[in-house]
N, C-alpha and C positions, 0 to 999 in steps of 0.2 A: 523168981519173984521180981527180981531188980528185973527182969527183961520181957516181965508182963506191963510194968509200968509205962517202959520205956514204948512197947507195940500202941497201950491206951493212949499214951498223948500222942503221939506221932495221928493216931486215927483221930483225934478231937481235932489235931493242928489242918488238918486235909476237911472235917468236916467244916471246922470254921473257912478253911479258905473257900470252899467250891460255892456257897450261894452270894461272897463277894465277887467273886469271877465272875459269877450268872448274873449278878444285878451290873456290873459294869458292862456287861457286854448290851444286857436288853434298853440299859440308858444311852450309851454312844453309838452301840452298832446299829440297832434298830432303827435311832433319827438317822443314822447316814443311807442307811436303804431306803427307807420313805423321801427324803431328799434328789435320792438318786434316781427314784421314778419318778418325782416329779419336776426332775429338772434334768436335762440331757446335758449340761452344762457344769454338773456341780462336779465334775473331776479337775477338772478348771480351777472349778470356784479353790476345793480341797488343797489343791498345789500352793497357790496363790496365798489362801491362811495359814499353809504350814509355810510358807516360805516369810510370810510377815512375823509370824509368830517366832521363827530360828531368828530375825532379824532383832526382835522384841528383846528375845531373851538372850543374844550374845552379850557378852560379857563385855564390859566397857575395855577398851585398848590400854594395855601395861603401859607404866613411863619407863617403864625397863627398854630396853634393844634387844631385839629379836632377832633372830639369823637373817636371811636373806630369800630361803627359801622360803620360808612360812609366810612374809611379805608377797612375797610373790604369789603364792596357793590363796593369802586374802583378796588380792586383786582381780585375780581370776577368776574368784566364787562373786565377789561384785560385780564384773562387768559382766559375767551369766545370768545373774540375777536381775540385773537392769535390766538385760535384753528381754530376759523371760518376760518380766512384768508388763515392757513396751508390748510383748508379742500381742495382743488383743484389744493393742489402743492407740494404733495408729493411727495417725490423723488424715484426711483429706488430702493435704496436700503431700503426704507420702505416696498416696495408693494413684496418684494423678501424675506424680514424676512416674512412677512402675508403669502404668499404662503404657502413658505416650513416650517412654524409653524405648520401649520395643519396637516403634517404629523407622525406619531407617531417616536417618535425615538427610542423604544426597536425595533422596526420592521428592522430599517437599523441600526443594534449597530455593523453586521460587515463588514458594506460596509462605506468605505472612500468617501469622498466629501458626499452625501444626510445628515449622522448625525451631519455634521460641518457647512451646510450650515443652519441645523433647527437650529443652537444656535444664537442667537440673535446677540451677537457681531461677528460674521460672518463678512467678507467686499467681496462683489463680484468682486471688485476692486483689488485685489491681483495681482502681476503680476504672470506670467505665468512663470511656471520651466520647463525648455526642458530638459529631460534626456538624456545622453549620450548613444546612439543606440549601441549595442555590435558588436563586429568586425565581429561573424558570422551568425551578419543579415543584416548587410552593402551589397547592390548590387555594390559590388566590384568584379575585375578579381580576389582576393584574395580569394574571398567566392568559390570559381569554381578552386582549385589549382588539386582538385581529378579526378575532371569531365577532366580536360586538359592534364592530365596524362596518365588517360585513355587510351581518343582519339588520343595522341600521340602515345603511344604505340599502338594501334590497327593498326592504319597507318604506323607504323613503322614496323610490324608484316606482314601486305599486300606486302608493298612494296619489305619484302625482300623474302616471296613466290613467288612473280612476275619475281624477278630476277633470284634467285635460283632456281628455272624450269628452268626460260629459259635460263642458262649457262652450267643446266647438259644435255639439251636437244642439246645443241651446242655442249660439249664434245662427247654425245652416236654418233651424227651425224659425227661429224668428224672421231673418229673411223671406222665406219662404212665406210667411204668414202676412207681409205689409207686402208682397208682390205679387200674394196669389191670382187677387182679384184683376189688377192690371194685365197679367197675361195670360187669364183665361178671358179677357174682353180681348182682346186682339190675336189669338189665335188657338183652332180647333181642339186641338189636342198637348196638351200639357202634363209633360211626368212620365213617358212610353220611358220603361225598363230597354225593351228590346228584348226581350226572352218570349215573346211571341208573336207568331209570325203576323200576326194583324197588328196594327197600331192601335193599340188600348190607352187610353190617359188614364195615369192611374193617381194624377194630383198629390206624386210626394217626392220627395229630392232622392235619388239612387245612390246610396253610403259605397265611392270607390273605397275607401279607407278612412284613418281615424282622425286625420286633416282633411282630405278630400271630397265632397258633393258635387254631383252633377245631374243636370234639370237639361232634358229636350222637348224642345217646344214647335211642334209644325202647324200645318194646315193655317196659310195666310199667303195673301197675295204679292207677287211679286220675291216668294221669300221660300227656299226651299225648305227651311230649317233654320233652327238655333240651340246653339250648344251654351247652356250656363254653368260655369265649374267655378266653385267655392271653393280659393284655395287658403285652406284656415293656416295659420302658425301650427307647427308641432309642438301643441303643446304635452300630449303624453309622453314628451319624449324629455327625461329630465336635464339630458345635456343638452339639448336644444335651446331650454330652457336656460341656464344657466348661459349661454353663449349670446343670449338674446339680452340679457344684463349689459354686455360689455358693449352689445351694439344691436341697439333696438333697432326692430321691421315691423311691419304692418300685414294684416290681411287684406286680402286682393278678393275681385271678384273680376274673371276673363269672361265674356263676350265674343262669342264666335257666329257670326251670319252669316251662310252659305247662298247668296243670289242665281236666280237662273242664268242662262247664257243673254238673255236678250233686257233684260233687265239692267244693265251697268253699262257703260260706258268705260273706252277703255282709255283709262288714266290711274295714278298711284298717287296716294296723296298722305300724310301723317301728319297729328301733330301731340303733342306731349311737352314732356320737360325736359330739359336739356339733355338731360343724363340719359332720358329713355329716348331721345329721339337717333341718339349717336349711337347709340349700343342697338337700333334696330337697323339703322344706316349700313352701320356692318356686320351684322351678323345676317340679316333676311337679303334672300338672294333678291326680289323684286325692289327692293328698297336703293342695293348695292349697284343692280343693272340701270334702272330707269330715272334717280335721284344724283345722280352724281354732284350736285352741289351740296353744300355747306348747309346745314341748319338756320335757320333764318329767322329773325325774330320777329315776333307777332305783333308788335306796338302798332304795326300801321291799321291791324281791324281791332285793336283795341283789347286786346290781349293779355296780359300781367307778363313781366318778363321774366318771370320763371319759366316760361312755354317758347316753344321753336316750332317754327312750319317746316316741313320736308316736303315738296312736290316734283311732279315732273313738265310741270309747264304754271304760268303762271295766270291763266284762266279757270284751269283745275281751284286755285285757291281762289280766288273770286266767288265762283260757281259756287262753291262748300259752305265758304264763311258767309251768312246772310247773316243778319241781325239773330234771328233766334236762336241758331247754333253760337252763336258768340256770346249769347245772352246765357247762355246753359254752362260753353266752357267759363267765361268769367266768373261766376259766381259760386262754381263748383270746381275750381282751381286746382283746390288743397286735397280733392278725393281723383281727381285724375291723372293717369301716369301717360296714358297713348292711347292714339285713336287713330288707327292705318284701316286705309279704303284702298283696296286694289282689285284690278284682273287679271293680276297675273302672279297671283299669293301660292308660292307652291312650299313656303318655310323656311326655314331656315337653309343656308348654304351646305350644300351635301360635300364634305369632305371625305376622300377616298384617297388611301395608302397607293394603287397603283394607278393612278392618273386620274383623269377628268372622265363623267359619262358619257357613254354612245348618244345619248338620246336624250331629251331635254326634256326637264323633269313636266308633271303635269300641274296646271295652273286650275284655279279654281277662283270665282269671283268674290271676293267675302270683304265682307268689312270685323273688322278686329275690335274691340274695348277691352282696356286693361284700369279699373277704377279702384283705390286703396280706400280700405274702410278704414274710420276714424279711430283712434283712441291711441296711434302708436304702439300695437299688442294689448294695453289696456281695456280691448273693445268691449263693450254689455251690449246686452240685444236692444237696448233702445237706439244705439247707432246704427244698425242695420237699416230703420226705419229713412234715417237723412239720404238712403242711394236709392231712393222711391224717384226723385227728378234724372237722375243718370237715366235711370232705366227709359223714362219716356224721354230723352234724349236719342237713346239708341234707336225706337221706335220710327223716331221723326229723321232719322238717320237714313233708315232704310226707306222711308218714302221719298227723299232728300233725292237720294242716287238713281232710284228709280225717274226721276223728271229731270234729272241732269245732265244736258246732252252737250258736247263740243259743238265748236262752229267749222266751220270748211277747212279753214289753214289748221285750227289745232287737232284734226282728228285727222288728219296725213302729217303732221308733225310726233305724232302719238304711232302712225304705221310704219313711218320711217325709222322711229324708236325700238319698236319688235324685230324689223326685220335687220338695220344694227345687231342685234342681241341675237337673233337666232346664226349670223353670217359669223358672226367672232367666235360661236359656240362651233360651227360647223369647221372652222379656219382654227381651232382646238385640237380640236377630236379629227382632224383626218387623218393624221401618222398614224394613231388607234385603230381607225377603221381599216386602214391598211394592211394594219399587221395585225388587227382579228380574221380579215378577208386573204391573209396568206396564210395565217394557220387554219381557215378551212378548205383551203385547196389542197393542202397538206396533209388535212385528215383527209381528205377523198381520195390522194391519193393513194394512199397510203392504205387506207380500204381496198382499195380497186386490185391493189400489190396481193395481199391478202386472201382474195376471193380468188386471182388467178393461182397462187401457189398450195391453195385447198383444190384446185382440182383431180382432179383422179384420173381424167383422160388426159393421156400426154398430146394426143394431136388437139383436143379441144385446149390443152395451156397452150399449146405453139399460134393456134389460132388467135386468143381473145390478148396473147404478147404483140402479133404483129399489128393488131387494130387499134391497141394501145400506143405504137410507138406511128400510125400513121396521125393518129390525133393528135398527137404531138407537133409531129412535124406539119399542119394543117396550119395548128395557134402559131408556130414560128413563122413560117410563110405569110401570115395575115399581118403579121407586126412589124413582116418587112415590108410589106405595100405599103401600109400603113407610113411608114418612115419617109417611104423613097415619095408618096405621095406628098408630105409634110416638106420634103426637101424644093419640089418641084414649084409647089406653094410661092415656097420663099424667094424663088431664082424670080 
C-alpha cells in the first residue's frame, strides 16, 4: 500500500513536470528557431547576450583577497571577452592599417602617401591640404595674355591691308580720272595691258601690285612711248606704316619718255633738288660719265634754291630753260624731285663682282620725271588733281627736245664727249678681252685635242697630230716676222 502511494505521486510528479518542460521549450526554443531563420546572424547575436548577460549577473568583486590564480583566470575571461565583443566592430581605421600592412614598404619607399599609410600610426582622417594652383595653370584671361596679342595684332595687321589698298586704289583712280582727258588728247592709244598682241587702249591703270600702277601711253609724234607708274606708300603694309611715323615720305609719280633716234639731240641735262640731283650724279651711269661737275644752282634762270642744274655743257641749259619751263618749275617747286633729259640713259651703274663689262651697255633716248604728290603720306584724292600742270609740263617737255638742236662747236664738243667715254670703257675692258680671247683659244684647243684622241684610226690621229703641230709652228714663225719687222722699223 505504502508503495502504491509512493508509484501515484512519483507519476503525478512527472505528469506535472512534462507540460512545464513542453511550454518552456515551445516559449524559448521556438522564438530562437524563428530568429534563426530570419536572421543568419543571430548565432552572433546569441554569444554576444549570453556573454553580456554572464557580465550582468556576475557577482560584484569580494573585499576579501583571492589567491592569485583565480585573479589571473578573471583577467583572462576579460580580456577574451573584450576581444570577442571588438571582433564585429572594428573600426575603419583598423581594417585600413590590415590592408595596407600587407604591402611591402621597400617596394613604395619613393612614392609619398602608400609608405605613410603602411605605418600603423597612420590616421586616414587627416584633413585635406589644397595646394595653391600656380598662376600659369590658373584658366584665367591671364594665362592667354600671348594668345590675345597675337590675335590682336593679326587683326590689326588685316585690317590695315584692307584699308591701305583700298586708299591707294582711290588715289591711282583719282589720278587717273583728272588726267584721263589730257592724255587721250595727245595720244592714240592709252591704257594697252600688253597681254595682246595688238595694241588695244583699254583706258584704265594696270594694278602691278597693292602700291604699284602703271599707265602706257603711245601713238604720238616724235614720241615712241610713255610709261606712267604710281608709286603709292605701302600703306597695306603695317610696319611700313608704323616706320613712316618716325619718318615721313611722300608718293611719287615717275615719268618715263622713250624718243626716237632722230628726234633728241645728243646732250644730258638734269635738274631737281639738291638731294635728288647728287644721288642721280652718282648713281646713273650717263649722269656720272658726261656731268662730271658739281651741281649748280639755278638762281641765275630764276629758280628757288632748293633746285640744282646738272648738265653737260652750258648751252644744253640755256636751250631747256626758256621762260615757260621755268615758269612750270618755279611754281611747282614743292611737287618736283628731278627731271634728267638724256641720250645716252642706259640706268643706273651696272655693278659686277668680276670686273667691268665687255660691251657697253645700251643707250636709249628718254627723258625722265620724278614728281612727289602733296600731302606728306597724308595724300586724298583731291591732291592728285594739283599734278594736272606737271603733266602738261612733261608734254611741253617732249616738244621742247624735239626743236632743240646744238650749234657747231657744242655738237663736236658733245662727240668728243662719247668718244672719251667709249676709249676709257675700251682702255677698261682690254686685260678682259684678253683673257676672255685666251680662254677661247684654250677651249679650241683643247677641243681640237679631243677630236684627235677619239679617233679610231691610228694613221688618221698621226695625220690630223702632224697638221696640228705644222699650224703651230706657222702662228710662231709669223710672230717672228712680225717682231724682226718691228725691230727693223725702229733701226
Amino acid at each position: 500500500m505504502r508503495r502504491a502511494h509512493l508509484l501515484l505521486i512519483s507519476s503525478l510528479l512527472l505528469l506535472l513536470a512534462f507540460p512545464l518542460a513542453r511550454g518552456r521549450y515551445s516559449d524559448d526554443d521556438g522564438e530562437d528557431i524563428v530568429d534563426f531563420d530570419d536572421n543568419d546572424f543571430a548565432e552572433f547575436e546569441d554569444m554576444n547576450d549570453e556573454q553580456a548577460a554572464e557580465t550582468e549577473t556576475a557577482p560584484p568583486p569580494r573585499a576579501s583577497q583571492t589567491s592569485q590564480p583565480e585573479e589571473d583566470e578573471d583577467e583572462d575571461e576579460a580580456t577574451v571577452e573584450l576581444e570577442d565583443g571588438q571582433d564585429g566592430f572594428e573600426d575603419s581605421e583598423t581594417q585600413d592599417q590590415d590592408m595596407y600592412s600587407k604591402y611591402d614598404r621597400e617596394e613604395f619607399d619613393g612614392i609619398e602617401g602608400i609608405g605613410d599609410m603602411a605605418k600603423p600610426g597612420h590616421s586616414m582622417k587627416d584633413p585635406l591640404i589644397i595646394h595653391t594652383v600656380p598662376a600659369h595653370l590658373q584658366n584665367s584671361w591671364e594665362s592667354y595674355y600671348m594668345e590675345i596679342l597675337m590675335v590682336t595684332g593679326l587683326l590689326a595687321y588685316i585690317m590695315n591691308y584692307i584699308i591701305g589698298k583700298n586708299k591707294n586704289s582711290r588715289l591711282a583712280h583719282a589720278w587717273f580720272n583728272s588726267h584721263r582727258e589730257l592724255l587721250e588728247s595727245n595720244f592714240a592709244l592709252v591704257g594697252d595691258d600688253g597681254t595682246s598682241k595688238e595694241a588695244v587702249s583699254t583706258g584704265k591703270l594696270n594694278q602691278e601690285n597693292e602700291h604699284i600702277y602703271n599707265l602706257w601711253c603711245s601713238g604720238r609724234v616724235c614720241c615712241e612711248g610713255m610709261l606712267i607708274q604710281l608709286k603709292f606708300l605701302k600703306r597695306q603694309d603695317l610696319l611700313n606704316v608704323l616706320a613712316r611715323m618716325m619718318r615721313p615720305v611722300c608718293d611719287q609719280v615717275q615719268i618715263k619718255v622713250t624718243l626716237s633716234d632722230d628726234d633728241m639731240d645728243t646732250f644730258v641735262f638734269a635738274v631737281g633738288t639738291k638731294k635728288a640731283t647728287a644721288k642721280l650724279q652718282k648713281e646713273m651711269q650717263d649722269l656720272s660719265e658726261f656731268c662730271g661737275d658739281k651741281p649748280k644752282s639755278g638762281a641765275k634762270y630764276g629758280l628757288p634754291d632748293s633746285l640744282a642744274i646738272v648738265s653737260e655743257m652750258g648751252e644744253v641749259t640755256d636751250g631747256v630753260m626758256d621762260s615757260k619751263m621755268v615758269h612750270y618749275i618755279t611754281n611747282h617747286a614743292d611737287k618736283i624731285e628731278s627731271i634728267h633729259f638724256s641720250d645716252q640713259f642706259s640706268g643706273p651703274k651696272v655693278m659686277q663682282e668680276e670686273g667691268q663689262p665687255l660691251k657697253l651697255p645700251e643707250t636709249k633716248k628718254s627723258l625722265l620725271f620724278t614728281f612727289n604728290v602733296p600731302g606728306m603720306g597724308n595724300t586724298s584724292p583731291k591732291d592728285m588733281d594739283s599734278l594736272l600742270p606737271l603733266m602738261n609740263m612733261v608734254i611741253y617737255s617732249i616738244d621742247k627736245v624735239k626743236k632743240l638742236r646744238l650749234n657747231r662747236e657744242g655738237k663736236q664738243k658733245a662727240d668728243r664727249n662719247r668718244a672719251r667715254v667709249e676709249e676709257n670703257f675700251l682702255k677698261q675692258t682690254h686685260a678682259q678681252r684678253q683673257e676672255a680671247a685666251q680662254t677661247r683659244r684654250e677651249e679650241k684647243k683643247r677641243a681640237e685635242k679631243e677630236r684627235i684622241m677619239n679617233e679610231e684610226d691610228p694613221e688618221r690621229q698621226r695625220r690630223l697630230e702632224e697638221a696640228a703641230q705644222r699650224r703651230d709652228q706657222k702662228k710662231i714663225e709669223k710672230k717672228q716676222m712680225k717682231m724682226k719687222q718691228i725691230k727693223v722699223k725702229a733701226m
